[in-house]
Biopython code that builds the backbone (N, CA, C, O; Angstrom):
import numpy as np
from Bio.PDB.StructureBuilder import StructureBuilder

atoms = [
    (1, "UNK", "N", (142.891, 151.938, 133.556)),
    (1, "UNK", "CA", (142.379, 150.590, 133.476)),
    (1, "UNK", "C", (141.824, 150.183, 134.841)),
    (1, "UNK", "O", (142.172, 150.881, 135.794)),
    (2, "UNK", "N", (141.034, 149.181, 135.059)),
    (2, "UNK", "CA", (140.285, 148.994, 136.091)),
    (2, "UNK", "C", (140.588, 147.948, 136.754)),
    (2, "UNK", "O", (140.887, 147.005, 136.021)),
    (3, "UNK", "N", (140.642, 147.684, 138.113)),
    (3, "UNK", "CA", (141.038, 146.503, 138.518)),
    (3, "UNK", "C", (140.449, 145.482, 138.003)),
    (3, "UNK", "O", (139.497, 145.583, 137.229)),
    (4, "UNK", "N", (141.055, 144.185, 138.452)),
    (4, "UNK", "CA", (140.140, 142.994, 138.347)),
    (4, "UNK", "C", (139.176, 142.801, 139.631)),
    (4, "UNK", "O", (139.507, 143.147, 140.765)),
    (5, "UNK", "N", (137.928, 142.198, 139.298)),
    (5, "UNK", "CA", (137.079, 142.047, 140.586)),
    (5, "UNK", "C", (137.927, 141.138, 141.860)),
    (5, "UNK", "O", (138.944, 140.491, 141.611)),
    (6, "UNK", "N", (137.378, 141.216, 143.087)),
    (6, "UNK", "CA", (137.764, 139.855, 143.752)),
    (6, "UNK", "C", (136.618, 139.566, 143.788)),
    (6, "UNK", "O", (135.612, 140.263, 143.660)),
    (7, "UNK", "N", (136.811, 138.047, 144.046)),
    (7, "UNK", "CA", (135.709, 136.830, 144.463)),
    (7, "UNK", "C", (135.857, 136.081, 145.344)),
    (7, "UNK", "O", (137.011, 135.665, 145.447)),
    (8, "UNK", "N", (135.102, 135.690, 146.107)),
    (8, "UNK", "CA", (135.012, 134.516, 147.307)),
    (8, "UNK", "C", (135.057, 133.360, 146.467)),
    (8, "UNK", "O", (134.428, 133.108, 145.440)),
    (9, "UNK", "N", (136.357, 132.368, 147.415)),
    (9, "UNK", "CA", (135.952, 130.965, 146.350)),
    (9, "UNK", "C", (134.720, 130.047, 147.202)),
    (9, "UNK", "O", (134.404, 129.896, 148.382)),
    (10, "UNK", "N", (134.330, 129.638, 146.122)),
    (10, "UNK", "CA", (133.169, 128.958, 146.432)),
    (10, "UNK", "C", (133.211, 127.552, 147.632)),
    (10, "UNK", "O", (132.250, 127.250, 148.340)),
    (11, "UNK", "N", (134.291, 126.974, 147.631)),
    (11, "UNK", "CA", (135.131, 126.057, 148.896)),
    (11, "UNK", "C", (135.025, 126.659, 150.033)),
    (11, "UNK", "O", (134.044, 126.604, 150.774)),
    (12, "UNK", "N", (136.318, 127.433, 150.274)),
    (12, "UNK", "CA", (137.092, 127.866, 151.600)),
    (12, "UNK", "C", (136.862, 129.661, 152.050)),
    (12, "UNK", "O", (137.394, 130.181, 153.031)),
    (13, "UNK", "N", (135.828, 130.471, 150.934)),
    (13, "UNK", "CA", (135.046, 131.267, 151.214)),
    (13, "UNK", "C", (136.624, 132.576, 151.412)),
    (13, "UNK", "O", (136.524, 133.696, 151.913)),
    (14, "UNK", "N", (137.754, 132.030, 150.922)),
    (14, "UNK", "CA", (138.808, 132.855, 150.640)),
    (14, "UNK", "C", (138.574, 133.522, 149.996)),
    (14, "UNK", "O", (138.057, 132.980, 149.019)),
    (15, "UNK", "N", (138.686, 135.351, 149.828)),
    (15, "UNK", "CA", (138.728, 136.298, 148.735)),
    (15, "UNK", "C", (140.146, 136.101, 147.663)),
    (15, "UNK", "O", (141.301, 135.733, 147.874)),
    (16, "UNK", "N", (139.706, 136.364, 146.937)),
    (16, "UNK", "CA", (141.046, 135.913, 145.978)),
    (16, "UNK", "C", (140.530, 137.061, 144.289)),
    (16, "UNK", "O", (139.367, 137.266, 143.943)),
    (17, "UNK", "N", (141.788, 137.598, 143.564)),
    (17, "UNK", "CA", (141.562, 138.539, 142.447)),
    (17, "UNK", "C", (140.871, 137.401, 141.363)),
    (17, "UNK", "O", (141.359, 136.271, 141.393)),
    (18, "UNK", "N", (140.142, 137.576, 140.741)),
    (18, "UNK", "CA", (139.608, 137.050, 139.529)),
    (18, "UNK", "C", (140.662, 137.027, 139.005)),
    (18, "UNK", "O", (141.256, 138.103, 139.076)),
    (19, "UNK", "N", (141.343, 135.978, 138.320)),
    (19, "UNK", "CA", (142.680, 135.772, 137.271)),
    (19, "UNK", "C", (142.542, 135.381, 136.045)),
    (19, "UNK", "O", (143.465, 134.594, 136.256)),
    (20, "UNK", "N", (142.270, 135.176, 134.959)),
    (20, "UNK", "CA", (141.930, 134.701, 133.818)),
    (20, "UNK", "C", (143.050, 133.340, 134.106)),
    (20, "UNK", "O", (142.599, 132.207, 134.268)),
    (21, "UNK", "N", (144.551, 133.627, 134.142)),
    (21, "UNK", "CA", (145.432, 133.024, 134.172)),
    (21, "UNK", "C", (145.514, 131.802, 135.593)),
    (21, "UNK", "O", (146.549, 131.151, 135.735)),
    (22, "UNK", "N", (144.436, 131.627, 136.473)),
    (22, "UNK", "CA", (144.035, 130.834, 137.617)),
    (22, "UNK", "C", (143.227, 129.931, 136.880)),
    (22, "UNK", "O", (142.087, 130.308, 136.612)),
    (23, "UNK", "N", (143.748, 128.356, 136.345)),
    (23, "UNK", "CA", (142.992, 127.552, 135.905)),
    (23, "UNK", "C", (142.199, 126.935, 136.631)),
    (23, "UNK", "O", (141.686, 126.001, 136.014)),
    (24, "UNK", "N", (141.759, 127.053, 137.964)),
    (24, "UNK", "CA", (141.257, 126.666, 138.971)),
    (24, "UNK", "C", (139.923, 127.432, 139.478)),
    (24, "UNK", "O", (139.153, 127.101, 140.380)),
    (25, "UNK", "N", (139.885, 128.591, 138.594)),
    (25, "UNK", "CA", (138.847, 129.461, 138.676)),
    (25, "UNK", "C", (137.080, 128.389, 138.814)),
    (25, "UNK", "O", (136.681, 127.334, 138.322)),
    (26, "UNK", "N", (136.668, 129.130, 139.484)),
    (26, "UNK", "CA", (136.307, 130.245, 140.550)),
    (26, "UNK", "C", (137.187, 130.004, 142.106)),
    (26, "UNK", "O", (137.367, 130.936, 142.889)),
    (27, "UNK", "N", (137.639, 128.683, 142.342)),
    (27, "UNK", "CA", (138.304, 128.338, 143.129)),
    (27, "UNK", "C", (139.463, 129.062, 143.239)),
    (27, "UNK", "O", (139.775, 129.734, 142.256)),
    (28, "UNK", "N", (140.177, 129.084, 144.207)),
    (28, "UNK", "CA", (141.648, 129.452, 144.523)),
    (28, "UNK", "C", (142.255, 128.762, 144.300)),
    (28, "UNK", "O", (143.165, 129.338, 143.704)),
    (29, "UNK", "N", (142.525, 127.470, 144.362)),
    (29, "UNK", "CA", (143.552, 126.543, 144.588)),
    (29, "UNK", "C", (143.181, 125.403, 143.806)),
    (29, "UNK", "O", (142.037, 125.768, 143.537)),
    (30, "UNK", "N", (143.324, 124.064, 143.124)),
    (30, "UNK", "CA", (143.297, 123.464, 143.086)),
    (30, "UNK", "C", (143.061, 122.142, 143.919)),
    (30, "UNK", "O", (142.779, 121.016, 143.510)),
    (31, "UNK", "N", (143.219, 122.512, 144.948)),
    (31, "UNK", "CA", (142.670, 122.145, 146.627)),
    (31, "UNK", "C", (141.364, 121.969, 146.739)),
    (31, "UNK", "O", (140.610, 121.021, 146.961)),
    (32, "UNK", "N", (141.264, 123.205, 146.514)),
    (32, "UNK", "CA", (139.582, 123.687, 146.334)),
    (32, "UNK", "C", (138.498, 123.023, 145.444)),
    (32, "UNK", "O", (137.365, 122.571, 145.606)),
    (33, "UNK", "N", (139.265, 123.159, 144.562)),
    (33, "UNK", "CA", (138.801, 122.568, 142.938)),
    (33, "UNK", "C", (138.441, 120.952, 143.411)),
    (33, "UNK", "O", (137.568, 120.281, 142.862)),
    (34, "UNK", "N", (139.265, 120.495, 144.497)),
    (34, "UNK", "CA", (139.359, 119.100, 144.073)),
    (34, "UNK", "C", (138.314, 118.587, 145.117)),
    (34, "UNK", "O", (137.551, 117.638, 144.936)),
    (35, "UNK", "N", (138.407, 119.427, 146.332)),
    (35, "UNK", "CA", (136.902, 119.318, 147.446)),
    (35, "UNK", "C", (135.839, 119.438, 146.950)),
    (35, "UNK", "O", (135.068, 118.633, 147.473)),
    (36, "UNK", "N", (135.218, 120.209, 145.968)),
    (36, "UNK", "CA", (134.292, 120.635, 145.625)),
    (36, "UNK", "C", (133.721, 119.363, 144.069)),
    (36, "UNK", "O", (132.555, 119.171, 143.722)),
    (37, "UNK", "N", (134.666, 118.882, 143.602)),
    (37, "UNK", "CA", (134.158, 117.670, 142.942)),
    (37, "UNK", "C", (134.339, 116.611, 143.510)),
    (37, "UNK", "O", (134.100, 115.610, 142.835)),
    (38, "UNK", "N", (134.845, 116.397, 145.021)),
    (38, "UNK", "CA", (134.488, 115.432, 145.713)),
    (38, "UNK", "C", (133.209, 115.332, 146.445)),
    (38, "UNK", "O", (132.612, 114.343, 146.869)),
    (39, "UNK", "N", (133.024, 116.168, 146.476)),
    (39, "UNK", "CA", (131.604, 116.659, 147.175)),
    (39, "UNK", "C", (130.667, 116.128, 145.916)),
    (39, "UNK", "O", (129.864, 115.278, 146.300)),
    (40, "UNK", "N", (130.567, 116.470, 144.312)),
    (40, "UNK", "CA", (129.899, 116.200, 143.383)),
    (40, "UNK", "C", (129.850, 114.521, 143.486)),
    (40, "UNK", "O", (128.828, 113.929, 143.833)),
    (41, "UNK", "N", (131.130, 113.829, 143.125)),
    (41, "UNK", "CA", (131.182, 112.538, 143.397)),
    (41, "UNK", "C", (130.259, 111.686, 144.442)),
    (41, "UNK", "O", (129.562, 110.731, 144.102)),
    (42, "UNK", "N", (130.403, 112.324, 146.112)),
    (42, "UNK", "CA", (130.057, 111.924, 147.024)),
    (42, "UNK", "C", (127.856, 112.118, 146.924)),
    (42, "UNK", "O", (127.079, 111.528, 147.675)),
    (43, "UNK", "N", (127.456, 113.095, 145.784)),
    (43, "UNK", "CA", (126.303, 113.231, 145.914)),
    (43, "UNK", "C", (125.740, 114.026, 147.224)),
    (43, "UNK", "O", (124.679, 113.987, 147.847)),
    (44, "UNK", "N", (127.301, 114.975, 147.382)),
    (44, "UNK", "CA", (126.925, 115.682, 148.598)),
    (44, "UNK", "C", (125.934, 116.751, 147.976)),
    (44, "UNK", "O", (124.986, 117.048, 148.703)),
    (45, "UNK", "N", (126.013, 117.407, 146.679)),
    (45, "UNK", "CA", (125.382, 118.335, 146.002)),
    (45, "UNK", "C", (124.136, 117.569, 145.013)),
    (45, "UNK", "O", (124.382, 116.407, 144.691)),
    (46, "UNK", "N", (123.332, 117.937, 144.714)),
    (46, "UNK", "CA", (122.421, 117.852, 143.901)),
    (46, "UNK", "C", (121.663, 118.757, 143.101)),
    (46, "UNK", "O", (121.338, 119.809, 143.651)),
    (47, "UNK", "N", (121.293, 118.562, 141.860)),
    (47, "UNK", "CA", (121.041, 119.513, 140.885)),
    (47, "UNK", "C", (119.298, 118.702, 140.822)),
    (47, "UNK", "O", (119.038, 117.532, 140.543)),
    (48, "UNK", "N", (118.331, 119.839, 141.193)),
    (48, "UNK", "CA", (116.844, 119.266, 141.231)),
    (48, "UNK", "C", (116.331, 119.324, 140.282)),
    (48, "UNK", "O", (116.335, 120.427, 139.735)),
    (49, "UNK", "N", (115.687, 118.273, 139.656)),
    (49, "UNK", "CA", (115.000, 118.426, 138.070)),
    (49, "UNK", "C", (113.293, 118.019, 138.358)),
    (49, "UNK", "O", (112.989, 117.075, 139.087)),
    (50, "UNK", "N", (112.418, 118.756, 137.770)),
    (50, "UNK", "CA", (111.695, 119.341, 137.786)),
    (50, "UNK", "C", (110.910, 118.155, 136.809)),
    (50, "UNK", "O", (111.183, 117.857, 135.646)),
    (51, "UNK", "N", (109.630, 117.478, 137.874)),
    (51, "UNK", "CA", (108.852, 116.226, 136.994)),
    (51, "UNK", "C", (108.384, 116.654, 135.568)),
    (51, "UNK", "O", (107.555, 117.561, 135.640)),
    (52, "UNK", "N", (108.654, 116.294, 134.381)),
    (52, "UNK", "CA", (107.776, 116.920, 133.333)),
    (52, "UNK", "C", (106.205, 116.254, 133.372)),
    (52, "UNK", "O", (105.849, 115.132, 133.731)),
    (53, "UNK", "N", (105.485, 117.304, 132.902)),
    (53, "UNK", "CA", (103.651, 116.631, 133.037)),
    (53, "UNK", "C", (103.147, 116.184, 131.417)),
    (53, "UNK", "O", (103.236, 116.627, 130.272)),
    (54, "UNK", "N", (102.685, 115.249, 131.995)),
    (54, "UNK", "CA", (102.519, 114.088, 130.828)),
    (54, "UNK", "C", (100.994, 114.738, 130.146)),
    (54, "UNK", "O", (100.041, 114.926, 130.902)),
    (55, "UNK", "N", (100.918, 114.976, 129.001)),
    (55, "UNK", "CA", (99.840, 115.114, 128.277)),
    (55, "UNK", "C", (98.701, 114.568, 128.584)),
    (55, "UNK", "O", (98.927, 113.360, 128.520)),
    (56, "UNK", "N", (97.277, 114.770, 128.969)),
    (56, "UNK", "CA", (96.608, 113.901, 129.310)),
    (56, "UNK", "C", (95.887, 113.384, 128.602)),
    (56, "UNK", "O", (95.403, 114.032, 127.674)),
    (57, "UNK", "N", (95.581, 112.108, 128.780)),
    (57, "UNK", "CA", (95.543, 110.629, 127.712)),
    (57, "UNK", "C", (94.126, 111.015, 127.141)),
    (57, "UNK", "O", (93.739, 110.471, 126.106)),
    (58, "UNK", "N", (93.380, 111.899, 127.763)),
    (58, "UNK", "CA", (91.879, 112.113, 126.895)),
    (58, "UNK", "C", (92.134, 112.855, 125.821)),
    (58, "UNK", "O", (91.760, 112.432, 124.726)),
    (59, "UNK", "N", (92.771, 114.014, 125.914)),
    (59, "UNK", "CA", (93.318, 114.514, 124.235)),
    (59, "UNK", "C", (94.046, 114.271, 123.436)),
    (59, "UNK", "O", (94.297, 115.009, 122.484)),
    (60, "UNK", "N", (94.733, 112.765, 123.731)),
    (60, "UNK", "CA", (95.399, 112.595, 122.633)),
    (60, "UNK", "C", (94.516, 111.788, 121.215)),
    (60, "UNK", "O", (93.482, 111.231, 121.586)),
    (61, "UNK", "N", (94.706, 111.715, 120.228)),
    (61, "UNK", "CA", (94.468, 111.550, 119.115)),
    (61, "UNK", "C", (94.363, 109.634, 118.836)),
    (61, "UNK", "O", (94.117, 109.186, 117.716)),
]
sb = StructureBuilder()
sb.init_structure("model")
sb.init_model(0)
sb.init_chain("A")
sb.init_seg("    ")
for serial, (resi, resn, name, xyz) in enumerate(atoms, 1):
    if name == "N":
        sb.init_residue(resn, " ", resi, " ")
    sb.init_atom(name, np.array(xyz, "f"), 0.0, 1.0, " ", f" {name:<3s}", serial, name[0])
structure = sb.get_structure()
């Protein structure tokens, strides 16, 4: 059987075994878990959305 991978947590850049049984996953800790949606809260992170382009008004019907 094969190990489990390790992973860097995405926080504190700790290596740690992939656990199924780590509800805190990808994180290590719950620590982690909880910096990293403070950071979401704080609008330290942002997810960029992309202007949609408006049909132009001469071909429409």
């Amino acid at each position: 059987m094969s190990k489990p991978p390790v992973v860097t947590c995405p926080t504190c850049g700790k290596e740690h075994v992939w656990d199924t049984n780590n509800r805190f996953r990808p994180f290590c800790s719950e620590r982690c878990k909880l910096i990293d949606l403070g950071k979401w809260a704080n609008e330290e992170y942002r997810v960029e959305q992309r202007e949609q382009e408006l049909p132009d008004s001469d071909h429409q019907a």
